[in-house]
Backbone bond lengths (Angstrom), bond angles and torsions (degrees), N, CA, C in turn:
res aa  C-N    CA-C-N  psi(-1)  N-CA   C-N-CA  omega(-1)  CA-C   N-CA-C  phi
1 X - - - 1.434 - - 1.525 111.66 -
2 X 1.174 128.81 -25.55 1.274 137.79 152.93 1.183 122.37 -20.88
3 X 1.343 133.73 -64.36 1.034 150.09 173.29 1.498 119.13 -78.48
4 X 1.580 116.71 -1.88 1.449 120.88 164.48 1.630 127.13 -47.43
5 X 1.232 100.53 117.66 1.997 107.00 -179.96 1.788 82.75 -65.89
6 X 1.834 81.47 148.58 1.299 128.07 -171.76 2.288 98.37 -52.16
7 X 1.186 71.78 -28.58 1.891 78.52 -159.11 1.764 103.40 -86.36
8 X 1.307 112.47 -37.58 1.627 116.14 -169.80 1.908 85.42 -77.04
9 X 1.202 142.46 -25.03 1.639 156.82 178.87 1.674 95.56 -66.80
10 X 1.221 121.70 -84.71 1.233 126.09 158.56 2.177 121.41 -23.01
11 X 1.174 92.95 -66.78 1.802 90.49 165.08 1.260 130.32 -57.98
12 X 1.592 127.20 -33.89 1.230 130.23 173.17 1.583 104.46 -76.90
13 X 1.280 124.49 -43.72 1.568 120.35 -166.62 1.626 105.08 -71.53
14 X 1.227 110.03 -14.73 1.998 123.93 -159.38 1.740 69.57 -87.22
15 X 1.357 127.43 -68.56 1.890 149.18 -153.03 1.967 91.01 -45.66
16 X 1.506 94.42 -73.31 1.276 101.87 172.34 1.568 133.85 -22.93
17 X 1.372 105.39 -71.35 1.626 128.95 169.66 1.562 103.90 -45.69
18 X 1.744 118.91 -71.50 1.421 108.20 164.86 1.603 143.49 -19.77
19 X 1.381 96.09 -48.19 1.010 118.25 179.81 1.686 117.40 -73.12
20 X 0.714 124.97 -42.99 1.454 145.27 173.74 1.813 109.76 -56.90
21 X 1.872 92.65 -47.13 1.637 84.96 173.48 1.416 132.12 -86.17
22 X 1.757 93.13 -5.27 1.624 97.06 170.82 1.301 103.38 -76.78
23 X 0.974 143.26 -56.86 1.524 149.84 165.53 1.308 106.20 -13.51
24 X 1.577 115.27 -87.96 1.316 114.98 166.80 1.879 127.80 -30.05
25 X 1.291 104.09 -44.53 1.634 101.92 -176.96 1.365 97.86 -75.59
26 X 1.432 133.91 -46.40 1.691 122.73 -171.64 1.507 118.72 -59.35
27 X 1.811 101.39 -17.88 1.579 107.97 -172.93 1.607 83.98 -74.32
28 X 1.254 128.09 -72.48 1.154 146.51 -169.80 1.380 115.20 -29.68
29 X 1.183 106.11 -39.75 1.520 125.47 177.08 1.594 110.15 -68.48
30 X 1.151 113.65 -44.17 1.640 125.81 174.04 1.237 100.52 -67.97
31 X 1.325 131.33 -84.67 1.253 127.70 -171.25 1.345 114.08 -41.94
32 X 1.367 140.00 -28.89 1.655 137.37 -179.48 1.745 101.62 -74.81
33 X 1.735 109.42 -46.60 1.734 99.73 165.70 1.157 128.51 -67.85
34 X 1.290 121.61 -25.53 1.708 123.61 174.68 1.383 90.21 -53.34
35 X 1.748 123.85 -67.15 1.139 107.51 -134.40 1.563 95.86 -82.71
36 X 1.116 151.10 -9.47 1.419 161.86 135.80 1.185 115.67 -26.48
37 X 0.962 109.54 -50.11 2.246 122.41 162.27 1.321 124.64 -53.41
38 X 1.572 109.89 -57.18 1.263 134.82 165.02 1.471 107.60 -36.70
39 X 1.773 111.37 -61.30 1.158 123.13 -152.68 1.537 97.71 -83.48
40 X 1.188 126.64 -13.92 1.472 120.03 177.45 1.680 107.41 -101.76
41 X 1.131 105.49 9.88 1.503 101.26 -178.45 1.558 106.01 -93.22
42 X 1.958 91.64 -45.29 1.605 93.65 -177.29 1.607 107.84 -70.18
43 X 2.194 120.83 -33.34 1.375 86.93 167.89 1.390 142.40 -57.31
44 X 1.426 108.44 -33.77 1.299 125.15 173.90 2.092 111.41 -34.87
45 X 1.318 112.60 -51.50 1.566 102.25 -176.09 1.385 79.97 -103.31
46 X 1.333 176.96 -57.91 1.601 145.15 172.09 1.626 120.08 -19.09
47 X 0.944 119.24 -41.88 1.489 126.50 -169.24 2.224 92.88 -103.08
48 X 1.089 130.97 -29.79 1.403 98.38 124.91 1.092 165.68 -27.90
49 X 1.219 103.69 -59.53 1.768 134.02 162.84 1.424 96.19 -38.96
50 X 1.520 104.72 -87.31 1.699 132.10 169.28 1.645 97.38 -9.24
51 X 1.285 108.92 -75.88 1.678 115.67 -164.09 1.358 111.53 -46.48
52 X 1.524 117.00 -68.49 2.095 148.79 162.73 1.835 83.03 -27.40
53 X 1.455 126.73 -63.12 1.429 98.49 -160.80 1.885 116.95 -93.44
54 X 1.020 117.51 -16.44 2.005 136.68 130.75 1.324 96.94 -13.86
55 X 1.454 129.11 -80.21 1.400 151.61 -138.33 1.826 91.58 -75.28
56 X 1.304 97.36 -59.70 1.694 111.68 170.55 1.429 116.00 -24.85
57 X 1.149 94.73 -74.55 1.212 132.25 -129.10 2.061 91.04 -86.58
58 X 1.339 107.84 -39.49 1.226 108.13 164.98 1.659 124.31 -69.96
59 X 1.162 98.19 -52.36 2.260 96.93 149.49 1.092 118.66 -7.21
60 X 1.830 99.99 -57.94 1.664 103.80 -148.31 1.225 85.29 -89.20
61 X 1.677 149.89 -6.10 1.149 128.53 173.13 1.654 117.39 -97.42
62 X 1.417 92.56 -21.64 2.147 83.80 178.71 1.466 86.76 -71.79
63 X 1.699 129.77 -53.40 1.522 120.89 -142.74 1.626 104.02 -63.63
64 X 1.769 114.29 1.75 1.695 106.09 165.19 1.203 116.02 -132.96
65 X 1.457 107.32 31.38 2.075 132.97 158.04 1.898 87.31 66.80
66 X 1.130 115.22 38.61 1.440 111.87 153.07 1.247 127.06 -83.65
67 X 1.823 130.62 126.30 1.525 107.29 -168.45 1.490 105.13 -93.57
68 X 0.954 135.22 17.35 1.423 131.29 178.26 1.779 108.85 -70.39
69 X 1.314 123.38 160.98 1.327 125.83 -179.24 1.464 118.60 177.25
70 X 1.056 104.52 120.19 1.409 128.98 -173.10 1.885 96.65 -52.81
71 X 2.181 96.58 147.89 1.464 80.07 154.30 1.652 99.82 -169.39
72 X 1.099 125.27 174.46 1.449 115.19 -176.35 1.561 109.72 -140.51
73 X 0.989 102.41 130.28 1.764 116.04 -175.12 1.786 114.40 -105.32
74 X 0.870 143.74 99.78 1.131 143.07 128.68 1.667 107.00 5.57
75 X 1.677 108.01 141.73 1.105 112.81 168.40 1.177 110.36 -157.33
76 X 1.841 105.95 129.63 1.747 107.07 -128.63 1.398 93.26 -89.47
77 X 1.155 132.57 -8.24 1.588 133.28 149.10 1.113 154.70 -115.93
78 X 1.637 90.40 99.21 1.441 112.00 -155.44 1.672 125.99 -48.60
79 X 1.525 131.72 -23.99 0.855 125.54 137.49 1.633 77.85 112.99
80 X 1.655 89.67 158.00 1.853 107.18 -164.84 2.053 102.73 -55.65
81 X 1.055 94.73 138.40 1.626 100.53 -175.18 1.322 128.16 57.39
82 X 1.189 135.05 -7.80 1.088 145.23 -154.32 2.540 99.01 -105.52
83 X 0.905 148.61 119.43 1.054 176.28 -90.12 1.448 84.70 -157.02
84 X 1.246 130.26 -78.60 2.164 131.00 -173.68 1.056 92.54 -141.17
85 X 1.535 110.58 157.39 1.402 129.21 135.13 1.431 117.12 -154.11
86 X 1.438 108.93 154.75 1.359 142.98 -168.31 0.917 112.46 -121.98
87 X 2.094 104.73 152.62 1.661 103.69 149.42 1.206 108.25 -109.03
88 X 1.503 112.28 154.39 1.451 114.54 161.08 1.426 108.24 -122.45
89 X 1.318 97.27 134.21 1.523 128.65 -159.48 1.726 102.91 -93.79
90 X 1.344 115.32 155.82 1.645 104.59 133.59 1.496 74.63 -155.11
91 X 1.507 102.32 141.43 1.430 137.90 142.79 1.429 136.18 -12.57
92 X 0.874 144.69 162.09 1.396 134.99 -171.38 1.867 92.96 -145.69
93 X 0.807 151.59 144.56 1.394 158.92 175.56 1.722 104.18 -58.07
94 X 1.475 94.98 -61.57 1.661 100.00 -168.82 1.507 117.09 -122.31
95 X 1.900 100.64 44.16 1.560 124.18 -173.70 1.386 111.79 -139.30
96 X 1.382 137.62 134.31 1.425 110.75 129.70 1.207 137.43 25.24
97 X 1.367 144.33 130.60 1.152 132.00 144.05 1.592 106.96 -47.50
98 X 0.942 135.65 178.51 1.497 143.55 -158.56 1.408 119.14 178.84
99 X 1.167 117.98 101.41 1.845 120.74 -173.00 1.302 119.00 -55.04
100 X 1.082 145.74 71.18 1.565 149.22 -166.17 1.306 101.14 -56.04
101 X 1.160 153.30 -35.26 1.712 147.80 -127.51 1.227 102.69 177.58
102 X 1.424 111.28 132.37 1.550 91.29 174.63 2.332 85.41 -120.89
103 X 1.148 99.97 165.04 1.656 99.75 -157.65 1.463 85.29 -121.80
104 X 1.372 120.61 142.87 1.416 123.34 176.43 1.476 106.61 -153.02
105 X 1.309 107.66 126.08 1.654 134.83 -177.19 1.246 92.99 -90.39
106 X 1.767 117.93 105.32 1.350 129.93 173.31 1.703 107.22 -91.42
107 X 1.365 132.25 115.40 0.864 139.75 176.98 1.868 121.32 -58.20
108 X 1.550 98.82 -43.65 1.916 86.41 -177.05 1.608 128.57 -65.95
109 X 1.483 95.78 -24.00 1.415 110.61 175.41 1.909 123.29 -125.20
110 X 1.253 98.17 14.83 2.009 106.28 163.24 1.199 84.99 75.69
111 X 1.685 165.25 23.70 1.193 115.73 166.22 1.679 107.47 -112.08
112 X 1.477 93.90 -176.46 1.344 121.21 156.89 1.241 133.69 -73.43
113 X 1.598 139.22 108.33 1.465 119.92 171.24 1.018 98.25 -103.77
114 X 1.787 103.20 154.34 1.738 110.12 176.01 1.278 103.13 -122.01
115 X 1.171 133.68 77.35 1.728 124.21 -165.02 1.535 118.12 -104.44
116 X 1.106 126.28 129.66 1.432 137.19 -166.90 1.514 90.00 -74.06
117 X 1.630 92.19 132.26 1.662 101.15 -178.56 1.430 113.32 -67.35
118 X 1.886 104.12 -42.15 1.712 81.90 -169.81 1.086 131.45 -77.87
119 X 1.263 122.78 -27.16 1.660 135.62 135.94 1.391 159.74 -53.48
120 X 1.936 84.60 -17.07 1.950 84.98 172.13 1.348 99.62 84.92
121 X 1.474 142.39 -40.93 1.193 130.01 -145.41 1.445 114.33 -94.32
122 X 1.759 119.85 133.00 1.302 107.79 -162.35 1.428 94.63 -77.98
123 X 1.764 99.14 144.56 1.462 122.41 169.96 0.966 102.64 -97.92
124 X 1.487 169.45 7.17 1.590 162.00 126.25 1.291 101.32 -150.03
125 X 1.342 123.73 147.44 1.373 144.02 170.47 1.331 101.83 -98.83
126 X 1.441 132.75 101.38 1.218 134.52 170.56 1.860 105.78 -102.24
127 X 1.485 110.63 140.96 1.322 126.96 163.20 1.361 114.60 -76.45
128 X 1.371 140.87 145.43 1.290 155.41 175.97 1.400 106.02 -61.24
129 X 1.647 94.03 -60.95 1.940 95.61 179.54 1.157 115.35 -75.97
130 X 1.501 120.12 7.96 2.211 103.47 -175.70 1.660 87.70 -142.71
131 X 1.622 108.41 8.44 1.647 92.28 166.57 1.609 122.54 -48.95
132 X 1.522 136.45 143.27 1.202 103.79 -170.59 1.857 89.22 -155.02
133 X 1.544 115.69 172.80 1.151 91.19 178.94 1.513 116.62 -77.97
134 X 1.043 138.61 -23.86 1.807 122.18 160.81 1.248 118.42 -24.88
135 X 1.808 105.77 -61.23 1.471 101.43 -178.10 1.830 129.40 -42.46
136 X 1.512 91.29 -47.43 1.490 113.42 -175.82 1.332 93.13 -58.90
137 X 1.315 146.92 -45.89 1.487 145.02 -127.14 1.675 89.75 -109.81
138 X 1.037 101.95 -37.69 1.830 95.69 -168.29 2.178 94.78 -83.00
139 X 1.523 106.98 -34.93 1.535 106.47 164.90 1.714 115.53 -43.81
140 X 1.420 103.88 -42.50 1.399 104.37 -171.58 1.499 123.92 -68.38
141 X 1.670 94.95 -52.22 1.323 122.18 154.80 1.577 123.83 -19.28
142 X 1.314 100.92 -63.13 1.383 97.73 -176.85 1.222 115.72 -94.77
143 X 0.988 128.74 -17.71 1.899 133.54 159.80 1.510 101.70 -46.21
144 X 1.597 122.33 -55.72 1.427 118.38 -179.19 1.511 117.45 -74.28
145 X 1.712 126.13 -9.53 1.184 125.16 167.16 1.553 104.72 -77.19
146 X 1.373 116.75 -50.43 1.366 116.20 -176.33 1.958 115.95 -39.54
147 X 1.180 93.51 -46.89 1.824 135.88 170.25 1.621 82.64 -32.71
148 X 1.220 110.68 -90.73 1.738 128.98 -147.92 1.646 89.61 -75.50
149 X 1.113 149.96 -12.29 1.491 139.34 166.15 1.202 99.19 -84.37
150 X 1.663 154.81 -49.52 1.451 144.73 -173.19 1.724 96.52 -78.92
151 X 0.989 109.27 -20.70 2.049 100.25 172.87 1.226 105.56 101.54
152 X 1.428 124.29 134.93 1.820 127.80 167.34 1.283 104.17 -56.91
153 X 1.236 117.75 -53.55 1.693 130.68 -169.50 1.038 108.26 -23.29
154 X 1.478 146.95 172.03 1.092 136.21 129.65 1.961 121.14 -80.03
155 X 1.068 136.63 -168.98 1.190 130.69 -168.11 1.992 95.28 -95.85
156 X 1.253 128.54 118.97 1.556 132.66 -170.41 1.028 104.49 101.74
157 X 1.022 142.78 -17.60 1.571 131.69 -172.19 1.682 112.92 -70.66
158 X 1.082 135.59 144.56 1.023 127.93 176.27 1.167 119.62 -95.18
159 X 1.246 108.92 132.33 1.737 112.56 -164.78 1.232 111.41 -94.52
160 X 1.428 116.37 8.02 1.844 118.86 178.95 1.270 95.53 -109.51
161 X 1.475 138.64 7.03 1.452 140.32 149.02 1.474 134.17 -39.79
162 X 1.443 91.29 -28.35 1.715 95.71 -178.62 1.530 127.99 132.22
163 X 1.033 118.74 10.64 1.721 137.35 -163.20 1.907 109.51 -146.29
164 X 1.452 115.44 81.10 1.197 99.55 169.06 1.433 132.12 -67.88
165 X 1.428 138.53 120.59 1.908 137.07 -128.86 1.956 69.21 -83.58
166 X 1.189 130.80 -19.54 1.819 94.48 -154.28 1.249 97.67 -102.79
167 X 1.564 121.18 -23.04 1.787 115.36 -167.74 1.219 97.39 -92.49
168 X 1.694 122.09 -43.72 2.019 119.17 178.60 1.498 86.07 106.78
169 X 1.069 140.57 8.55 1.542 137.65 -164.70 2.136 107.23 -106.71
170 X 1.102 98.60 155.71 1.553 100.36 147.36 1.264 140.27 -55.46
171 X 0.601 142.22 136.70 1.856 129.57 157.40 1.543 108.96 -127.62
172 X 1.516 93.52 134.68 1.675 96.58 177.17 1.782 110.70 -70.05
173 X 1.129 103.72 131.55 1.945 100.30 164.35 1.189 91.01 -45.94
174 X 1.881 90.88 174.14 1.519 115.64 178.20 1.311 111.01 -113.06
């Protein structure tokens, strides 16, 4: 090597360096799919969870003749960086279903967003790895409180008709 021209010195050290950054990018490359794997494994039983407390959570509304009902849709494009996303719905009695939230599994950093569509504004920041069913349950929770503060009713309806919007019951006129 002593006697190596300046230029074949130059090509091996240029060869070298190359080499080194393919290395580096294929590691890089692995480690971004592991953690992409990982992160779809834990959504995979999160969006379980999600479903098991859905399933719940609708129980607790037929078993008190409420027609409202939760529901979650898939949305088949998941969108730049993002791993899934969904809507989760609940029902309106005398509406549309209506997408309340749309939920998005961000891949660079494992989480969950839960962001209210008409506003954008996140309604809970859930983690991938500590999603749990509480989280989901207190998510639901307050989607159906939000629900019962804007009113089942629709806007004209008369509310001395027969349906109180907060108990779900009859009431006799007076």
């Amino acid at each position: 090597m002593a006697d190596e021209h300046p230029l074949e010195k130059l090509l091996r050290e240029t060869k070298e360096r190359d080499d080194a950054k393919a290395a580096d990018l294929a590691v890089e490359r692995r480690n971004a799919y592991e953690l992409q794997e990982k992160i779809r494994v834990e959504w995979e039983r999160s969006k379980g969870e999600l479903v098991d407390e859905i399933s719940c959570a609708n129980a607790i509304l037929e078993k008190h003749n409420l027609s409202e009902r939760y529901t979650l849709r898939d949305i088949p494009e998941p969108g730049t960086g993002n791993l899934a996303r969904c809507n989760l719905s609940l029902a309106y009695p005398s509406k549309a279903p209506r997408a309340e939230y749309d939920v998005a599994v961000v891949v660079a950093d494992g989480r969950i967003d839960l962001l209210h569509r008409a506003t954008g504004q996140r309604h809970q920041k859930l983690t991938v790895f500590t999603a749990s069913r509480k989280s989901w349950e207190s998510a639901l929770i307050a989607l159906y409180e939000d629900h019962l503060k804007k009113g089942r009713e629709q806007p004209g309806q008369d509310s001395r008709a027969g349906v109180d919007p907060a108990a779900g019951v009859t009431r006799k006129p007076r």
